[in-house]
C-alpha positions, -999 to +999 in steps of 0.1 A: +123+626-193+116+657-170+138+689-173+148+684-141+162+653-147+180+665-177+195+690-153+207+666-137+223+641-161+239+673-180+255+682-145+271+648-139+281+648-176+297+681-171+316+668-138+331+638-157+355+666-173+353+655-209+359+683-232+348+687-265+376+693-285+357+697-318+377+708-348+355+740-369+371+735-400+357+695-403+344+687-437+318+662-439+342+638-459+363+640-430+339+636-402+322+608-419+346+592-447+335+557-449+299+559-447+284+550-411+252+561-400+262+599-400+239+628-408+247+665-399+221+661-365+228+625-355+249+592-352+240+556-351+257+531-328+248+499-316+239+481-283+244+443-284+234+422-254+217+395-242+180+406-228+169+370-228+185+333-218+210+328-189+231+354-194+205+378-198+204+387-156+242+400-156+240+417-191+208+438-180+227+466-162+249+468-189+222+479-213+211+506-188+243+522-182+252+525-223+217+541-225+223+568-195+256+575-209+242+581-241+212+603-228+239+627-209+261+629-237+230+638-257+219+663-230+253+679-229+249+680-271+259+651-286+294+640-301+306+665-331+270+682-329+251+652-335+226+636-308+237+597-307+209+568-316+205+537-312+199+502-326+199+475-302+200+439-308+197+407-284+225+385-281+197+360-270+231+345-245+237+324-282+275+329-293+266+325-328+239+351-325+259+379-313+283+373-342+250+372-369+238+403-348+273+421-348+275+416-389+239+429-388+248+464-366+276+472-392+268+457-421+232+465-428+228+496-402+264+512-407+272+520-370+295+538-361+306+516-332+289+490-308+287+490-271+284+452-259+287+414-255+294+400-216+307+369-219+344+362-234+324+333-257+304+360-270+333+386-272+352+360-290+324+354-313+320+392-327+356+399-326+366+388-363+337+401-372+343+442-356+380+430-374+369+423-407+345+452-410+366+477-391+345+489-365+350+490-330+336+471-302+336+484-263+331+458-238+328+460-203+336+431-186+361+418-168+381+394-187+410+365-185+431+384-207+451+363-233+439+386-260+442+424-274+425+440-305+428+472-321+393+472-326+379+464-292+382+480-261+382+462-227+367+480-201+369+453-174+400+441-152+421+414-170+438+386-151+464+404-136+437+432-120+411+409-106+427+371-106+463+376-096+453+410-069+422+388-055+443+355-051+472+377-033+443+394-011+431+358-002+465+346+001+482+371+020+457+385+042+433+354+052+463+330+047+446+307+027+466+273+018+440+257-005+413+263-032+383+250-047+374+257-084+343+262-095+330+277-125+306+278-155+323+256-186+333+280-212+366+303-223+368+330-194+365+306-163+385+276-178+410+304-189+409+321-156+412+288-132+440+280-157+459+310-147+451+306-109+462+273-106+497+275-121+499+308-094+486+290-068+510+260-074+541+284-079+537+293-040+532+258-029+497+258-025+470+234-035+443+236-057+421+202-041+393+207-068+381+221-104+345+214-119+326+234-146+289+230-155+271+242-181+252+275-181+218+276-166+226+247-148+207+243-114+219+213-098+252+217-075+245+199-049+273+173-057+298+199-063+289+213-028+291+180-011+330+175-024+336+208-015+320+198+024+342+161+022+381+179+006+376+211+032+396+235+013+405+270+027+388+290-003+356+283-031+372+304-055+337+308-081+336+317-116+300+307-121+278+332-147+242+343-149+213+330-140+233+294-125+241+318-099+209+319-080+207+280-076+244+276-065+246+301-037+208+289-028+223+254-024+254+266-008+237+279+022+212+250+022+242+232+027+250+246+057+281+265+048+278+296+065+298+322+046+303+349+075+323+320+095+345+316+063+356+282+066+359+279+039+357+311+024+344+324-008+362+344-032+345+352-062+355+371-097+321+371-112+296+385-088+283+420-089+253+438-072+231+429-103+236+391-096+230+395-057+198+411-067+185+373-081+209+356-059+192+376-024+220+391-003+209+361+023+225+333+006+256+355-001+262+370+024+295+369+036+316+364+006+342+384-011+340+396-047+364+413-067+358+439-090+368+474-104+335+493-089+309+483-062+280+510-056+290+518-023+320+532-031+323+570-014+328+601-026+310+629-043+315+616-085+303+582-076+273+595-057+264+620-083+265+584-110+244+567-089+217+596-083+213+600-119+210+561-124+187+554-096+164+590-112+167+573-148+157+539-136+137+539-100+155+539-067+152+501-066+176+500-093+209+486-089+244+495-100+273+464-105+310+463-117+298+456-154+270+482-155+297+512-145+321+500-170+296+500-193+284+534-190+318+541-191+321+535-228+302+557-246+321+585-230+357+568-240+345+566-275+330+605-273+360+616-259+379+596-287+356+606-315+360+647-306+401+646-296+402+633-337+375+654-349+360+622-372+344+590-365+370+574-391+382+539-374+412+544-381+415+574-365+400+568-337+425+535-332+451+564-333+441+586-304+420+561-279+454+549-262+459+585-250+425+588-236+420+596-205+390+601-179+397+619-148+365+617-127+346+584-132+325+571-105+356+552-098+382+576-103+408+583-134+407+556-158+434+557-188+430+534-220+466+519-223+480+508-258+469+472-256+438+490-255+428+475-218+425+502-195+445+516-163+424+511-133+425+500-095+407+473-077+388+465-050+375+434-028+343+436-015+323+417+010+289+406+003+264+425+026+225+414+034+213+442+018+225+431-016+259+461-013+292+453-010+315+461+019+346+473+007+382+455+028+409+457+001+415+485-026+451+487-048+469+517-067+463+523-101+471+495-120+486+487-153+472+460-173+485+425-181+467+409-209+496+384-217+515+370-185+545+356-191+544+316-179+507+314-182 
């Protein structure tokens, strides 16, 4: 990379505000007691995600912003003095692969944490494993809650973030009356549409539809045509990767015009990096909500998306996922150097007191439940492939386990 655009990524590195708050009398014992991929110069963590199958087209930007996180942090001088590496496996979007991979990353290569998974089948999959080996997972997606572990972090919005705040949006502000589920058949959206209905239903509205479908399925014209014949106020969609492209295809096709918003489309699950396959043509029009959208203003958010776009061409786009992802290297840095060891166990200590001031997205803080602090936004799909942003809440607390759901 040129030195100029070292320059740059050490700049936004330095305006993220995370100190190093190394301790000088660290032994090597303490720094390192159980054995990870430690040497004086360097640490070893992994990257686990899926760069092939279904899943692969939302996990992408993922990958890329773990790696420009860790290239700034290494530009700035590493964590404890030592430059971070990298091992990084494919998830192949194969639950039982990311587990197999997951053993593999602590197991064999001794990492010192792992940065990954998308899906909740996949988080699911590698979370006795990050247990039973102690190690720590970061994940950055948003998720339907239901779950907490000492040993992962959840970067994403739980229910109460995106679900609940987007059905109040939809609810309060386009009056919507009824829904129309639709979503790809495994934990997160069955879990998700699970909690939406029973809301839904408390306030006397009605849900007149729910259908899942495998992923990388392609055909939805049937769905589309029930959707045409019950006429509900809101397609509230939960579909995942690559089935994406051939839903909102066939929506349009359909003649459902998304701008006119009868109905309208409400979505928990689509980010820039899926509009980029999806074309903002055939989504134009509906509403996502998320945590981050590129668009966002203001100077920390532009200085992110500079360094991205110099790092990976200025074609390249930035989603919900791929922010929160770029987001946890830094956590885990800023955990690492406030305990002055990459001990697990120490490091489950202090990350419920970290805090990041000036993401692109503003202050984030981990809470105890080890979810994170964050507001939300709804956005509104644009032509260009960017979202416009209607709707954006407070800081938020998170939720993981309603009570009544």
């Amino acid at each position: 990379m040129k030195t100029k655009t070292w320059l740059k990524l050490s700049k936004l590195a330095a305006a993220l505000g995370i100190s190093a708050l190394i301790s000088s009398s660290a032994l090597a014992d303490e720094v390192n007691p159980k054995g990870y991929a430690v040497t004086d110069d360097t640490v070893t963590v992994g990257i686990l995600h899926s760069v092939t199958g279904t899943v692969a087209l939302s996990e992408a930007g993922s990958v890329q912003g773990e790696r420009l996180a860790i290239e700034q942090i290494n530009a700035q001088g590493g964590v404890l003095g030592r430059k971070i590496e990298v091992i990084q496996e494919d998830g192949a979007s194969d639950w039982p692969t990311y587990a197999e991979k997951a053993k593999k990353l602590i197991v064999d290569d001794k990492v010192a944490a792992i940065f990954g998974c998308w899906t909740s089948a996949s988080r699911k999959a590698v979370l006795p494993i990050v247990e039973q080996y102690d190690n720590l997972l970061f994940y950055p997606v948003f998720t339907e809650g239901m779950e907490s572990s000492p040993n992962i972090i959840y970067m994403g919005p739980d229910a109460t973030q995106q679900i609940i705040a987007g059905l109040d949006w939809v609810i309060n502000q386009k009056k919507a009356k009824s829904f129309y589920f639709v979503g790809s058949d495994y934990i997160w959206p069955r879990t998700s549409f699970k909690i939406a209905r029973q809301y839904i239903e408390k306030k006397g509205l009605k849900v007149k539809g729910e259908e899942y479908y495998p992923l990388g399925h392609t055909q939805f014209n049937s769905v589309i045509n029930k959707i045409k014949l019950q006429k509900p106020d809101v397609i509230f969609s939960t579909i995942v990767g690559g089935s994406n492209v051939a839903f909102y295809k066939q929506l349009k096709a359909s003649g459902i015009d998304l701008l006119k918003e009868k109905p309208l489309l409400l979505t928990t699950s689509i980010t820039e990096d899926e509009v980029s396959g999806i074309g903002g043509e055939n989504i134009e029009g509906g509403y996502s909500i998320m945590k981050y959208f590129q668009s966002i203003p203001g100077k920390s958010n532009e200085e992110f998306v500079k360094a991205f776009k110099a790092r990976y061409g200025e074609d390249a786009i930035i989603g919900d996922t791929t922010e929160a992802a770029y987001l946890g290297p830094w956590i885990w840095k800023a955990a690492v150097e406030k305990a002055g060891t990459f001990d697990i166990d120490k490091l489950k200590e202090v990350l419920p007191s970290i805090e990041l001031t000036d993401t692109p997205n503003g202050p984030i803080k981990v809470h105890e439940n080890h979810y994170l602090w964050m507001k939300t936004m709804i956005g509104q799909a644009q032509k260009n492939g960017q979202f416009k942003i209607v709707s954006e809440s407070k800081m938020m607390e998170p939720n993981p386990f309603m009570k009544g759901y």
